[in-house]
Jmol script that loads the backbone (N, CA, C; Angstrom):
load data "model"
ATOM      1  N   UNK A   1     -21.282  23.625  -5.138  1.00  0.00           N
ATOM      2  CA  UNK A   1     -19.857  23.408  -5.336  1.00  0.00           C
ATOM      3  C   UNK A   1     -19.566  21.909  -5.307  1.00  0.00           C
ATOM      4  N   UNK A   2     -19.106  21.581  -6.360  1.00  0.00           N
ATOM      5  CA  UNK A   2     -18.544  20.070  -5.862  1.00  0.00           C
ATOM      6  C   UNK A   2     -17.455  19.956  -5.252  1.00  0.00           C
ATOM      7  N   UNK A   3     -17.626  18.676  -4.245  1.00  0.00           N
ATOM      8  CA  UNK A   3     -16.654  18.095  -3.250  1.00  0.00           C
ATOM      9  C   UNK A   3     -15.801  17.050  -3.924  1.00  0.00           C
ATOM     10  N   UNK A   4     -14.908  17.078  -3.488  1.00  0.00           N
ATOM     11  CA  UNK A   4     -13.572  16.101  -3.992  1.00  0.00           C
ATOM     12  C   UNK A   4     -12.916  15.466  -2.342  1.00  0.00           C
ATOM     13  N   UNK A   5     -12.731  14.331  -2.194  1.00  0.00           N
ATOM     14  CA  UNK A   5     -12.104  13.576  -1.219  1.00  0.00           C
ATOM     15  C   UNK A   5     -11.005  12.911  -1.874  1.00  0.00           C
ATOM     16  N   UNK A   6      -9.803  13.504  -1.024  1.00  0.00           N
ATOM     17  CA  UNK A   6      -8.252  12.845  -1.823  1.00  0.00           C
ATOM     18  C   UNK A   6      -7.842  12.115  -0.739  1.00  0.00           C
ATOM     19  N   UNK A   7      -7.779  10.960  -1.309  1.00  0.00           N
ATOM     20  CA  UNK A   7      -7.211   9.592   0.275  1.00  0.00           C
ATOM     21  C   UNK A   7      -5.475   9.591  -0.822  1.00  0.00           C
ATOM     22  N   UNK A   8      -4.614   9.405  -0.041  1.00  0.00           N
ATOM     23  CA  UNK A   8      -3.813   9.271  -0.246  1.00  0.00           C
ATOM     24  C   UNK A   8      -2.355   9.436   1.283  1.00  0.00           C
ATOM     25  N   UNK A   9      -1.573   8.385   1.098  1.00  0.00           N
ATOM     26  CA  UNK A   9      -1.114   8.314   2.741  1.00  0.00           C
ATOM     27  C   UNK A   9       0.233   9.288   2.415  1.00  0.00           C
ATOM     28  N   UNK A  10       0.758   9.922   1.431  1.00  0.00           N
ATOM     29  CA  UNK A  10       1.539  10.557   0.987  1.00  0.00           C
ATOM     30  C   UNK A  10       1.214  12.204   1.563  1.00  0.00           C
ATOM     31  N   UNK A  11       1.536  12.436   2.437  1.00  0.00           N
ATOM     32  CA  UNK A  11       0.757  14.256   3.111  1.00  0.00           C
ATOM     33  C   UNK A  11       0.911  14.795   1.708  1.00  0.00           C
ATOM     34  N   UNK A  12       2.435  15.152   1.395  1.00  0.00           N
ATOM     35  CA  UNK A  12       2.741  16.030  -0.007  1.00  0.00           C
ATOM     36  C   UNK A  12       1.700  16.166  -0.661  1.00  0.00           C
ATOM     37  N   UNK A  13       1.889  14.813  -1.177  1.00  0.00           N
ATOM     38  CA  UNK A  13       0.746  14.584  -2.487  1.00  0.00           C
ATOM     39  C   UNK A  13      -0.554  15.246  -2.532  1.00  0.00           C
ATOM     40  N   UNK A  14      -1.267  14.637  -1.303  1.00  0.00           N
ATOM     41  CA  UNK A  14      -2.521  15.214  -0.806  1.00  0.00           C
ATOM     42  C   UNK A  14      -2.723  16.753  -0.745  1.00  0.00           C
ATOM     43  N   UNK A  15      -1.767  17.151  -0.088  1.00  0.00           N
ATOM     44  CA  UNK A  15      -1.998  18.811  -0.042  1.00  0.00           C
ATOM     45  C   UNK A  15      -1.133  19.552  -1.444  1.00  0.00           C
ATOM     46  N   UNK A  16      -0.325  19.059  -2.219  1.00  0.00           N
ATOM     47  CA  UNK A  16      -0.645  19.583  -3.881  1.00  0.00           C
ATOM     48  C   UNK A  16      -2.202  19.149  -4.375  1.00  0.00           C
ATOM     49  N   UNK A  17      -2.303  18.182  -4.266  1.00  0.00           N
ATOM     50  CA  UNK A  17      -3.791  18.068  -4.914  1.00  0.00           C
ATOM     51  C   UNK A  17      -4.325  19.268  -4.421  1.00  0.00           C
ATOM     52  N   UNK A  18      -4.617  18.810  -3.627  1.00  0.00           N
ATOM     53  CA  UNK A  18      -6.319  20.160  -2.471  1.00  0.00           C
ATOM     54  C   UNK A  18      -5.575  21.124  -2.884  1.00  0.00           C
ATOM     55  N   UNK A  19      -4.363  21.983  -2.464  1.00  0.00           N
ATOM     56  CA  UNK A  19      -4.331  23.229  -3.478  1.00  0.00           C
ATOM     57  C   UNK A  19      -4.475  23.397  -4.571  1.00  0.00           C
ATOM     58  N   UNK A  20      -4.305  22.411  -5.521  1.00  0.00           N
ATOM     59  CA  UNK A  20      -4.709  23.083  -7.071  1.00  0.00           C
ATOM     60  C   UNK A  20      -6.156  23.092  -7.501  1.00  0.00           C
ATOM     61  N   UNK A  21      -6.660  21.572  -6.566  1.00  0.00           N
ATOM     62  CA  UNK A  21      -8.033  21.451  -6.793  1.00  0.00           C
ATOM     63  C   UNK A  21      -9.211  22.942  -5.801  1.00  0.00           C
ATOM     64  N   UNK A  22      -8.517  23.060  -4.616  1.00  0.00           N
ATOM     65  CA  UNK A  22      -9.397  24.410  -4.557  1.00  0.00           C
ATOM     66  C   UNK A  22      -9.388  25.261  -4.946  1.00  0.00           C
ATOM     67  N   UNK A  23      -7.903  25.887  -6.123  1.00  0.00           N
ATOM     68  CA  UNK A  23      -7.912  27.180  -6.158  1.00  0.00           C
ATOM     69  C   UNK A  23      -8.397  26.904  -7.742  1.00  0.00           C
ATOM     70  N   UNK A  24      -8.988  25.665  -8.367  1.00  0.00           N
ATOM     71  CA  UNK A  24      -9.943  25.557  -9.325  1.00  0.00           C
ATOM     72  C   UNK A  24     -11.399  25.817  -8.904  1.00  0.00           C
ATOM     73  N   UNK A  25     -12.038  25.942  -7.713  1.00  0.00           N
ATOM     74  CA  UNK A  25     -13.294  25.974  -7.421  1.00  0.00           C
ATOM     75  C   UNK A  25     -13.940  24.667  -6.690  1.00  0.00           C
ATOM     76  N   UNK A  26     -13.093  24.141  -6.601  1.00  0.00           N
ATOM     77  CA  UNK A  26     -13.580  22.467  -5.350  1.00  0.00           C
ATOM     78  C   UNK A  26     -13.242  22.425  -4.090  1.00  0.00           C
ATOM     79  N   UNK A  27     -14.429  22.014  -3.764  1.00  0.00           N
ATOM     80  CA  UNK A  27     -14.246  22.001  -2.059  1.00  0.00           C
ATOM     81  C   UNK A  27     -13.513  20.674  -1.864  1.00  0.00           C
ATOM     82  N   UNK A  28     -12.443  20.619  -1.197  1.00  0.00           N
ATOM     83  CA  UNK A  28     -11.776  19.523  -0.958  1.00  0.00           C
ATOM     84  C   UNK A  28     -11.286  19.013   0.355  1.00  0.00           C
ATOM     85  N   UNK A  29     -11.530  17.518   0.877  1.00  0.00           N
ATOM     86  CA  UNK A  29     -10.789  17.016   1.948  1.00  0.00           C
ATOM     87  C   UNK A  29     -10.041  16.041   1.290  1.00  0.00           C
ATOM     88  N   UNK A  30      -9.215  15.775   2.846  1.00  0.00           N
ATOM     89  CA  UNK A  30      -7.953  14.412   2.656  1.00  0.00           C
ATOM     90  C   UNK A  30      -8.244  13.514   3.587  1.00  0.00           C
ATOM     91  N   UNK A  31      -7.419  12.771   3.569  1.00  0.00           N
ATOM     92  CA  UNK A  31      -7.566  11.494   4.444  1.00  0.00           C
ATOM     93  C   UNK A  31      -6.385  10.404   3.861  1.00  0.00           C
ATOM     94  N   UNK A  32      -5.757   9.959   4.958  1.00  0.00           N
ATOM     95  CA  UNK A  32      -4.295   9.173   4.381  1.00  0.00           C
ATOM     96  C   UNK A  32      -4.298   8.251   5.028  1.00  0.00           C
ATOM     97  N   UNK A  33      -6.003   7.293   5.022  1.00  0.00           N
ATOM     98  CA  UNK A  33      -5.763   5.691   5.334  1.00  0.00           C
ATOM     99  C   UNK A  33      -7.335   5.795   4.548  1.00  0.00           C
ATOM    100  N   UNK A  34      -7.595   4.604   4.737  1.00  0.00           N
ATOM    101  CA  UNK A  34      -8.855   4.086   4.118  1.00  0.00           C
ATOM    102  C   UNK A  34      -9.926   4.264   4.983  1.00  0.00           C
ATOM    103  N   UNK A  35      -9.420   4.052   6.325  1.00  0.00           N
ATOM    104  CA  UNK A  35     -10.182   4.333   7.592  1.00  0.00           C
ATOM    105  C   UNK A  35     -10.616   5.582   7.862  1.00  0.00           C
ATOM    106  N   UNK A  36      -9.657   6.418   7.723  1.00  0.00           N
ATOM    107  CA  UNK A  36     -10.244   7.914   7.661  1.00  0.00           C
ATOM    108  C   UNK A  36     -11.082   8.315   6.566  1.00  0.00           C
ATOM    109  N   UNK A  37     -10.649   7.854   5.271  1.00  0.00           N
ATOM    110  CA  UNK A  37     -11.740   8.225   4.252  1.00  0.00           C
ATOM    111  C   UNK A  37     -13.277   8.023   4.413  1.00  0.00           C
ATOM    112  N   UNK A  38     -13.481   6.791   4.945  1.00  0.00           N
ATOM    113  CA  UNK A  38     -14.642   6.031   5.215  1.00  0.00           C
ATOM    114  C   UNK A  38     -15.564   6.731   6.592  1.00  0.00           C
ATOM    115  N   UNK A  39     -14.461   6.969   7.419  1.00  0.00           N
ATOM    116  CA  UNK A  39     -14.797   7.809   8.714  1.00  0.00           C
ATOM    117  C   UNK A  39     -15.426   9.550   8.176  1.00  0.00           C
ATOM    118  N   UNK A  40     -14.874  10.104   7.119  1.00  0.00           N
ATOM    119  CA  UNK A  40     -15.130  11.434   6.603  1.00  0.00           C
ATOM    120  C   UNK A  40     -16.766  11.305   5.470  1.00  0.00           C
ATOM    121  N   UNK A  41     -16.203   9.955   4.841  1.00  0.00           N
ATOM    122  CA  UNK A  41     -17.198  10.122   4.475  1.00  0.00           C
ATOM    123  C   UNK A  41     -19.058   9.103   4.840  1.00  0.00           C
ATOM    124  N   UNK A  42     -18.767   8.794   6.120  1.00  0.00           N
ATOM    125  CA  UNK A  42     -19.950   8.794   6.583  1.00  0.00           C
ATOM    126  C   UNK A  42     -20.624  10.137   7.040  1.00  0.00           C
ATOM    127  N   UNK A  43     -19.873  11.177   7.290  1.00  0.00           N
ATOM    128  CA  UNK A  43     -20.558  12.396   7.546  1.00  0.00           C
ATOM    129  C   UNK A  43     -20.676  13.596   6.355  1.00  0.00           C
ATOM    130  N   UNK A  44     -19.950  13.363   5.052  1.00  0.00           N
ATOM    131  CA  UNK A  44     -20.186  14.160   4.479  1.00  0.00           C
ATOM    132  C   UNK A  44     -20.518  13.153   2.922  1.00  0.00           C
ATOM    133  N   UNK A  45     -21.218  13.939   1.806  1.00  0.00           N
ATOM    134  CA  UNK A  45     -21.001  13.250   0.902  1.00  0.00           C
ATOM    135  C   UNK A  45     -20.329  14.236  -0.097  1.00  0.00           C
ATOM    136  N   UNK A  46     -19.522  13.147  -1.123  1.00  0.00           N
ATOM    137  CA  UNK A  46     -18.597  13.501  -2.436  1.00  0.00           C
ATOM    138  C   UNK A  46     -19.270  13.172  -3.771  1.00  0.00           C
ATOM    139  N   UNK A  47     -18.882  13.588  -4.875  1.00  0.00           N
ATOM    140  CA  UNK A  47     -18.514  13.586  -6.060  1.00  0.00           C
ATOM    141  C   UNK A  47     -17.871  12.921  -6.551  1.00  0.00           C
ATOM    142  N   UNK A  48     -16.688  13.019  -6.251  1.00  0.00           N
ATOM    143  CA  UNK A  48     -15.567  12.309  -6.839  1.00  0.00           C
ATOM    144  C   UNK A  48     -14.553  12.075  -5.592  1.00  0.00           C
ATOM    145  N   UNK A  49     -14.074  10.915  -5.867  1.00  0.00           N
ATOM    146  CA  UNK A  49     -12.985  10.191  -4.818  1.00  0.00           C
ATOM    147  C   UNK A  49     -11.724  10.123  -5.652  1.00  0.00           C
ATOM    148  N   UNK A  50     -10.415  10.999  -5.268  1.00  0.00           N
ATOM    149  CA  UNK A  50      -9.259  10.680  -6.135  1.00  0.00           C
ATOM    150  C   UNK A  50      -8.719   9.899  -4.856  1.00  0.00           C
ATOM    151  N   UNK A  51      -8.250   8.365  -5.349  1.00  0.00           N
ATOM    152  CA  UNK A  51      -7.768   7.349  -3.922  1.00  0.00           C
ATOM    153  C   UNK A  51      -6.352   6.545  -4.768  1.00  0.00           C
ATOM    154  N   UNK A  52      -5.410   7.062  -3.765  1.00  0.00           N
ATOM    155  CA  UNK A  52      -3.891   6.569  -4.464  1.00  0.00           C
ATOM    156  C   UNK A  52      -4.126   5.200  -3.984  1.00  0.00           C
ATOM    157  N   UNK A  53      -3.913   3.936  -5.025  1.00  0.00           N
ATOM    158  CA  UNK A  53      -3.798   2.580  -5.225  1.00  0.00           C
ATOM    159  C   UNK A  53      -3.379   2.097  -3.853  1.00  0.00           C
ATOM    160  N   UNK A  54      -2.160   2.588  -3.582  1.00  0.00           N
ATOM    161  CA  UNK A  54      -1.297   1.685  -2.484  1.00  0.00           C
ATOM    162  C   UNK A  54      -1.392   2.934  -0.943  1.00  0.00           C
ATOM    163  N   UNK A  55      -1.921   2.035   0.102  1.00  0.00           N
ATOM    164  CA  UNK A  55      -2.345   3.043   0.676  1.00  0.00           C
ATOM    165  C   UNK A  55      -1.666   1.927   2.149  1.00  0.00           C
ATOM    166  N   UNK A  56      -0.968   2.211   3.111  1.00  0.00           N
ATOM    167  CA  UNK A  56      -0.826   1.744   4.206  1.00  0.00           C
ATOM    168  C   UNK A  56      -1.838   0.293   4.672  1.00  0.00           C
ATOM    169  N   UNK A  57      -3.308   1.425   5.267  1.00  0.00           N
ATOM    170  CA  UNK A  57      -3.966  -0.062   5.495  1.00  0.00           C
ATOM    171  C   UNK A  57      -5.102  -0.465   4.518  1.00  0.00           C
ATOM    172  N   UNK A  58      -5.019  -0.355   3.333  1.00  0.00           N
ATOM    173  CA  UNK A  58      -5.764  -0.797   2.188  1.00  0.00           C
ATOM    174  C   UNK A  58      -5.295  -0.500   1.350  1.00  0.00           C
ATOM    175  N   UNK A  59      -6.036  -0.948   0.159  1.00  0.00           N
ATOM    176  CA  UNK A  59      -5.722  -0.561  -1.331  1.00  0.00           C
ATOM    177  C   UNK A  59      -6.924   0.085  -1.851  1.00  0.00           C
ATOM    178  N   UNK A  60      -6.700   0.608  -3.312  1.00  0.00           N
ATOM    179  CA  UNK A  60      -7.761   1.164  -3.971  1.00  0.00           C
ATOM    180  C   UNK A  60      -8.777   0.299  -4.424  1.00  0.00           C
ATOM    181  N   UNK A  61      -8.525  -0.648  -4.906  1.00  0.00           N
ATOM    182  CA  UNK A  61      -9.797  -1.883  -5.159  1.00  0.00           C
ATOM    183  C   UNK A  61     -10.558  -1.907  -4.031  1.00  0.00           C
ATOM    184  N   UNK A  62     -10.124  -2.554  -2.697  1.00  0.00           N
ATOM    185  CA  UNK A  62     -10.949  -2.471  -1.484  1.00  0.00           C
ATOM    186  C   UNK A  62     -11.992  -1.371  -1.486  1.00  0.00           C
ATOM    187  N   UNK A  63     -11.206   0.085  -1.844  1.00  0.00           N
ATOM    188  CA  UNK A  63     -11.966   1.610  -1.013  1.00  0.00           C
ATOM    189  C   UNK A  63     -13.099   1.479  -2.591  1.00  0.00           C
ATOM    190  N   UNK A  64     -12.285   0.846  -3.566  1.00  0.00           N
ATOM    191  CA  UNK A  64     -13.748   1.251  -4.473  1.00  0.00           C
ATOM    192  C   UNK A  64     -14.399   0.429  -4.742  1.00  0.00           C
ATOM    193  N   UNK A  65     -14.663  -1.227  -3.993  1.00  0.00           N
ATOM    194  CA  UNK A  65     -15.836  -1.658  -3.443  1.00  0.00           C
ATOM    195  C   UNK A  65     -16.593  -1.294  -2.713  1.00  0.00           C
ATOM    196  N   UNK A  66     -15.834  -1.349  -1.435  1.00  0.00           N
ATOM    197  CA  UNK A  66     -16.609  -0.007  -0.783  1.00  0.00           C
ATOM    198  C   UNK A  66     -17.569   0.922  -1.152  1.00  0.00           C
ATOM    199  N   UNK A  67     -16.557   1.838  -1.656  1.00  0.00           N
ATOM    200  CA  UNK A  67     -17.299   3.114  -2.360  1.00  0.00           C
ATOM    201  C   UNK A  67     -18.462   2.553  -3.268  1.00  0.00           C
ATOM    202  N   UNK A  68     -18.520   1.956  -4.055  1.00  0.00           N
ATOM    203  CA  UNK A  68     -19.619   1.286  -4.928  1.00  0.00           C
ATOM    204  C   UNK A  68     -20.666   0.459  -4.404  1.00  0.00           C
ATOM    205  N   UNK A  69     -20.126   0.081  -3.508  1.00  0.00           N
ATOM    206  CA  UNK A  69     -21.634  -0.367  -2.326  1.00  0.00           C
ATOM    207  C   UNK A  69     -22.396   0.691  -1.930  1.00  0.00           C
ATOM    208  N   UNK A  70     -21.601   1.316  -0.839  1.00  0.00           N
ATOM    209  CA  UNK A  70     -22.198   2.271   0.011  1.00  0.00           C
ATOM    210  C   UNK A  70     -22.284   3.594  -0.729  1.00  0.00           C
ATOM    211  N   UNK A  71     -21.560   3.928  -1.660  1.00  0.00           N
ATOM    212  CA  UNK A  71     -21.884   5.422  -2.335  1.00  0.00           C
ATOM    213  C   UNK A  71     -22.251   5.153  -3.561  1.00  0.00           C
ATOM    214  N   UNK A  72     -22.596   4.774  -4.864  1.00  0.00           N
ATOM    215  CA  UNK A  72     -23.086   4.370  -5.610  1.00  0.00           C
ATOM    216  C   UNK A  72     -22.663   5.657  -6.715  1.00  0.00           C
ATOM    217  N   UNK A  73     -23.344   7.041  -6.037  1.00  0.00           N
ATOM    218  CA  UNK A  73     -23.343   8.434  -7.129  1.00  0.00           C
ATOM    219  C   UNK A  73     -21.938   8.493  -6.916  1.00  0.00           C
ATOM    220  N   UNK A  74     -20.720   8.273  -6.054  1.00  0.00           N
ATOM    221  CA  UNK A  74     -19.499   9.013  -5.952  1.00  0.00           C
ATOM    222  C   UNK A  74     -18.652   8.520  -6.939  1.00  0.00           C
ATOM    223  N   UNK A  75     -18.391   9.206  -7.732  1.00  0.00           N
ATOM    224  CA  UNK A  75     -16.835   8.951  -9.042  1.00  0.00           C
ATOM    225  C   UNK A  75     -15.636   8.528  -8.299  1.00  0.00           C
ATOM    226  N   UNK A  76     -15.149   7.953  -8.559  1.00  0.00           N
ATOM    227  CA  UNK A  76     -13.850   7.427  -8.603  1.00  0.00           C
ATOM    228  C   UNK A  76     -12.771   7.627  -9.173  1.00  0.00           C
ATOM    229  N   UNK A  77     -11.281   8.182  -9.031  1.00  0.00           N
ATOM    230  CA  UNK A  77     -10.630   7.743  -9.701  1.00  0.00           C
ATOM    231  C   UNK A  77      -8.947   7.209  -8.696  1.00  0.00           C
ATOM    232  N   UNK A  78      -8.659   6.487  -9.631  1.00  0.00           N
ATOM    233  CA  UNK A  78      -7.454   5.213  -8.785  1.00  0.00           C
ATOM    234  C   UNK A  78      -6.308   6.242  -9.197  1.00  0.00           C
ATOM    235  N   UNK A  79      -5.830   6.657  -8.352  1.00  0.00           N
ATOM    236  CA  UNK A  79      -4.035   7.445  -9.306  1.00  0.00           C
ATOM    237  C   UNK A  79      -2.769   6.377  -8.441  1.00  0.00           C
ATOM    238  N   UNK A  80      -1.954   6.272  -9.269  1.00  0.00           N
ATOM    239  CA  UNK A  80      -0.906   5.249  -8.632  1.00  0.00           C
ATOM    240  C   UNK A  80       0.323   5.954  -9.373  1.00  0.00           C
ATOM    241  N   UNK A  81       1.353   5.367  -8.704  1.00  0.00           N
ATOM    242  CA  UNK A  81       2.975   5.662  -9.124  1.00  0.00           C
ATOM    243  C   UNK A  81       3.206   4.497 -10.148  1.00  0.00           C
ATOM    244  N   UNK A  82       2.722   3.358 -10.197  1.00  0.00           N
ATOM    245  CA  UNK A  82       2.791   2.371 -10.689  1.00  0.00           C
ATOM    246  C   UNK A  82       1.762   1.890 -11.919  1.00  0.00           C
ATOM    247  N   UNK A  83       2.755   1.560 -13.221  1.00  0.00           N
ATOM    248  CA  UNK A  83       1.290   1.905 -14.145  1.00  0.00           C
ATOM    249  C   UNK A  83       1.507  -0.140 -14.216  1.00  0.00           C
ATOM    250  N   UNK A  84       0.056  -0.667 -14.589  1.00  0.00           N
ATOM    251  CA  UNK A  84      -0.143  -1.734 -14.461  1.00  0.00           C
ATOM    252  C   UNK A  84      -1.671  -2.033 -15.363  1.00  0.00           C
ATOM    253  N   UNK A  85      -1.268  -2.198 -16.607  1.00  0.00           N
ATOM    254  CA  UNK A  85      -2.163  -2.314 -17.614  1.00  0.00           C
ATOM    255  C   UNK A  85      -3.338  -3.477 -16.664  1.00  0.00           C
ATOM    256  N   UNK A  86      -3.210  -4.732 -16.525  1.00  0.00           N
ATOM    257  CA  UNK A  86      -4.430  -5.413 -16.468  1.00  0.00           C
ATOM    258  C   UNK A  86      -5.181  -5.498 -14.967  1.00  0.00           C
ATOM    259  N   UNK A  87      -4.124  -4.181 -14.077  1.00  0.00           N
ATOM    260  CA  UNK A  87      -5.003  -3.819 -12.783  1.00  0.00           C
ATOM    261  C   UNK A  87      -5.802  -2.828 -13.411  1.00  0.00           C
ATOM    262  N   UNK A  88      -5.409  -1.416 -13.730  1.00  0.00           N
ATOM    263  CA  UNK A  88      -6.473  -0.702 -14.645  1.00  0.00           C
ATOM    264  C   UNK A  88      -8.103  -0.918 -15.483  1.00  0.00           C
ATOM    265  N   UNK A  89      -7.427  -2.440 -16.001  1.00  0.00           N
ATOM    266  CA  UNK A  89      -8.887  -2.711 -16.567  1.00  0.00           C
ATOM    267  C   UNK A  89      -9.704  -3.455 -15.241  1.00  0.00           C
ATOM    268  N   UNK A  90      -9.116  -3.917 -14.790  1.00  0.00           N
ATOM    269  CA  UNK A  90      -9.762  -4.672 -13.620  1.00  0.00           C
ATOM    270  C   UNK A  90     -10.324  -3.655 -13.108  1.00  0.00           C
ATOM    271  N   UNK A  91     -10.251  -2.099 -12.735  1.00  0.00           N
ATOM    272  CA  UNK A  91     -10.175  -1.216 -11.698  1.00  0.00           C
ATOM    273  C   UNK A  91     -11.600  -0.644 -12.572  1.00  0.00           C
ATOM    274  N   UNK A  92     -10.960  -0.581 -13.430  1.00  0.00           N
ATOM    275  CA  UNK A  92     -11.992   0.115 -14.951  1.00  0.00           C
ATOM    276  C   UNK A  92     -13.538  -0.370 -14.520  1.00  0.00           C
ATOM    277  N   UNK A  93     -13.655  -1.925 -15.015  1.00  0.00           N
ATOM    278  CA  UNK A  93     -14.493  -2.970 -14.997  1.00  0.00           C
ATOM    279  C   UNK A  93     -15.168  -2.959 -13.400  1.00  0.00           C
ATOM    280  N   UNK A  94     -14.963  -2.850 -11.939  1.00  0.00           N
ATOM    281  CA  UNK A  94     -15.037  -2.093 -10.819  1.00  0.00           C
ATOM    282  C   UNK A  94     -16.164  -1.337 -11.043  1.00  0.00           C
ATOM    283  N   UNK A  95     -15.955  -0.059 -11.856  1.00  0.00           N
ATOM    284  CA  UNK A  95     -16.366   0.971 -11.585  1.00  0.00           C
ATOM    285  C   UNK A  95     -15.755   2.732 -11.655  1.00  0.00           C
ATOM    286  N   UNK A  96     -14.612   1.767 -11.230  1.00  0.00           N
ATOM    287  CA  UNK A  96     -13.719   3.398 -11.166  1.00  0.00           C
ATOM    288  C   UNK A  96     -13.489   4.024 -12.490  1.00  0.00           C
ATOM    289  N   UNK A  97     -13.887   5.431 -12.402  1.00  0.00           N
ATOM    290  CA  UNK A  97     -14.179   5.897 -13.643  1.00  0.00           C
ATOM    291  C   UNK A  97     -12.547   6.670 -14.284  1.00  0.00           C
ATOM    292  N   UNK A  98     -11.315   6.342 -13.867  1.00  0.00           N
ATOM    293  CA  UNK A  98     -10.130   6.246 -14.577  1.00  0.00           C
ATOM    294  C   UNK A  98      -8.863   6.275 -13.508  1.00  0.00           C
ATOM    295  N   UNK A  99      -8.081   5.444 -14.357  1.00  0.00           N
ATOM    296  CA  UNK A  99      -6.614   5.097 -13.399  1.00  0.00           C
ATOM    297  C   UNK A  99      -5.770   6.085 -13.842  1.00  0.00           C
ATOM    298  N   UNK A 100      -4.988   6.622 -13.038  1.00  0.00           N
ATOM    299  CA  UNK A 100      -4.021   7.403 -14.059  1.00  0.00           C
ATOM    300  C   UNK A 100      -2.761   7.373 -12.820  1.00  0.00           C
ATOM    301  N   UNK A 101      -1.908   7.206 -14.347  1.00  0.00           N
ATOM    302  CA  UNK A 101      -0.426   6.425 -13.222  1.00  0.00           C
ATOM    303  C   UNK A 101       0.401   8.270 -13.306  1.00  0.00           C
TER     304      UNK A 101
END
end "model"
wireframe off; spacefill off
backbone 0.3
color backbone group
């Protein structure tokens, strides 16, 4: 089964995701700082990371350096409220495999 990790500091948000994404067939956690993501995922590994841009104590660039150091196989993707053409490519160019506002 693939795993999905949704960081996002928005509860709502997070738990629409994980419901639609489990009742598609994904095992899914949350986490609504950067700290917790990082904390979850030293003990488990993911697939794919959906990580909202603007996050309390980080941002998405930070978590997907991060992530691209230390997880290398885990997908990425940046979702934001805010669409911002030449952060996208920047985010793109990163690694993260799509922004979607």
């Amino acid at each position: 089964m693939k795993k999905i990790l949704i960081v996002d500091d928005e509860v709502n948000i997070g738990l629409l995701l994980s419901k639609f994404l489990s009742r598609n067939g994904f095992e899914v956690k949350t986490a609504t700082s950067g700290v917790t993501a990082f904390d979850i995922m030293t003990k488990e590994s993911f697939n794919l990371v959906l990580c909202d841009f603007r996050l309390e104590d980080t941002d998405g660039r930070e978590i997907l350096k991060k992530i691209k150091i230390n997880y290398p196989r885990t997908g990425v993707i940046i979702i934001t409220g805010y669409s911002d053409i030449k952060l996208a490519v920047e985010l793109i160019k990163m690694g993260a495999y799509d922004y979607i506002t």
